[in-house]
C-alpha positions, -999 to +999 in steps of 0.1 A: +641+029+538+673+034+517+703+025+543+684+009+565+695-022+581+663-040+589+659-076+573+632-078+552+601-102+561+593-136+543+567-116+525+584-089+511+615-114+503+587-135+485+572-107+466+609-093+456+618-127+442+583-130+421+594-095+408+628-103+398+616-138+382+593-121+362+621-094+348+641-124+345+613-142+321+607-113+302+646-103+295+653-137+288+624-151+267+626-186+288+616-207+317+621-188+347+585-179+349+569-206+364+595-206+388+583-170+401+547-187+400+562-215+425+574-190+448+543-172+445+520-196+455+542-209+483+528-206+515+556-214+539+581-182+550+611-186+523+640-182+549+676-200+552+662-221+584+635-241+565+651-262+541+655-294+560+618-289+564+612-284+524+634-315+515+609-339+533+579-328+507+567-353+482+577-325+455+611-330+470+612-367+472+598-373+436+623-348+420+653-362+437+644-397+423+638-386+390+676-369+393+691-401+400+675-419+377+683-396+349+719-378+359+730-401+386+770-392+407+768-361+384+734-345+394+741-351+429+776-336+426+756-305+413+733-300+444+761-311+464+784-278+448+754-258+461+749-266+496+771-249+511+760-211+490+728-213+477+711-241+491+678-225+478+691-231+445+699-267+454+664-273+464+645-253+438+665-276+412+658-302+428+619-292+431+611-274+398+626-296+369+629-330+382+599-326+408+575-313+387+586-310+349+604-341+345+578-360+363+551-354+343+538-386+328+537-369+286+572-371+278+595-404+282+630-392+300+645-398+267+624-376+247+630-351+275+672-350+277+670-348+236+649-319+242+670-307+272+708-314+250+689-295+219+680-260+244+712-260+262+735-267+227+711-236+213+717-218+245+755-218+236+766-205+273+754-236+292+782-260+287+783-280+321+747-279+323+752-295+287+778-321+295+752-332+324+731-336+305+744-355+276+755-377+301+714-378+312+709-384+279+729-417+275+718-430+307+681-426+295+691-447+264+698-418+239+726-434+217+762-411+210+750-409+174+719-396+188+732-370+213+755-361+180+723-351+151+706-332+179+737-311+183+736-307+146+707-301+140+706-270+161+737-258+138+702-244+119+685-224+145+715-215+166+745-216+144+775-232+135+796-220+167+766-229+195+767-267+176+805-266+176+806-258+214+783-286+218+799-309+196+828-303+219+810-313+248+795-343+234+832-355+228+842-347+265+816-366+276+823-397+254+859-396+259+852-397+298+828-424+293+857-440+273+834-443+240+863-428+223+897-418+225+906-382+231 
């Protein structure tokens, strides 16, 4: 089938996308996998026609709520940025963290953006995911002192230049916020 021109079915589009989500788990060590389990269970043809369709679902609904509440203009500025060329993305963002992770009833939203500022400061290659996400963090109720020992704390298990980059972030975000002068 090399060269050939045919589009593939919603199946075999499905079952390519569980494959590469599960590469992507294994290479990377993180979350991607129960992302390739979402796609795997879905039962709806994954194609570019359906996603006015997918945005009425409750798992929709409840994740887009949960994205205002925590990130408000800046989340929506991020799903906005997709629209237009990967609205899958957009909705899958939408869906998986805020829908279904972020939802769930254990965690408090504040405990959650602490966690969420600690993974993407460790990540060290996230930095506007981060800077979202501080700002998540003070709109939860996190304070800038806060925000700032979680960034240094992961000085220890990430390293001095991951924390700096964060660090950085955090005083982008405060100076935009005008918490303090930059």
């Amino acid at each position: 089938m090399a060269g050939s021109s045919r589009k593939p079915n919603s199946a075999a589009r499905r079952e390519f996308l569980y494959a590469a989500g599960l590469l992507t788990a294994v290479a990377l060590g993180h979350g991607a996998l129960p992302g390739c389990i979402s796609i795997r269970k879905r039962e709806q043809p994954m194609n570019d026609n359906d996603n006015d369709n997918d945005n009425d679902s409750e798992r929709f609904k409840r994740g887009w709520e949960k994205l205002r509440e925590i990130d408000g203009d800046a989340g929506e500025k991020v799903i906005e940025s997709l629209k237009n060329i990967a609205p899958d993305l957009a909705r899958y963002t939408i869906e998986f963290p805020f829908g279904d992770i972020y939802s769930r009833p254990q965690l408090d939203l504040r405990s959650r953006e602490i966690a969420t500022v600690a993974a993407l400061t460790a990540m060290g290659n996230a930095t506007p995911q981060l800077k979202v996400h501080i700002h998540g963090a003070l709109n939860v109720g996190c304070t800038p002192q806060e925000v700032v020992e979680v960034i240094i704390q992961m000085a220890v298990y990430a390293g001095f230049p991951a924390a700096l980059n964060g660090a950085f972030a955090a005083r982008e975000v405060f100076a935009e916020r005008g918490m303090i002068e930059d």
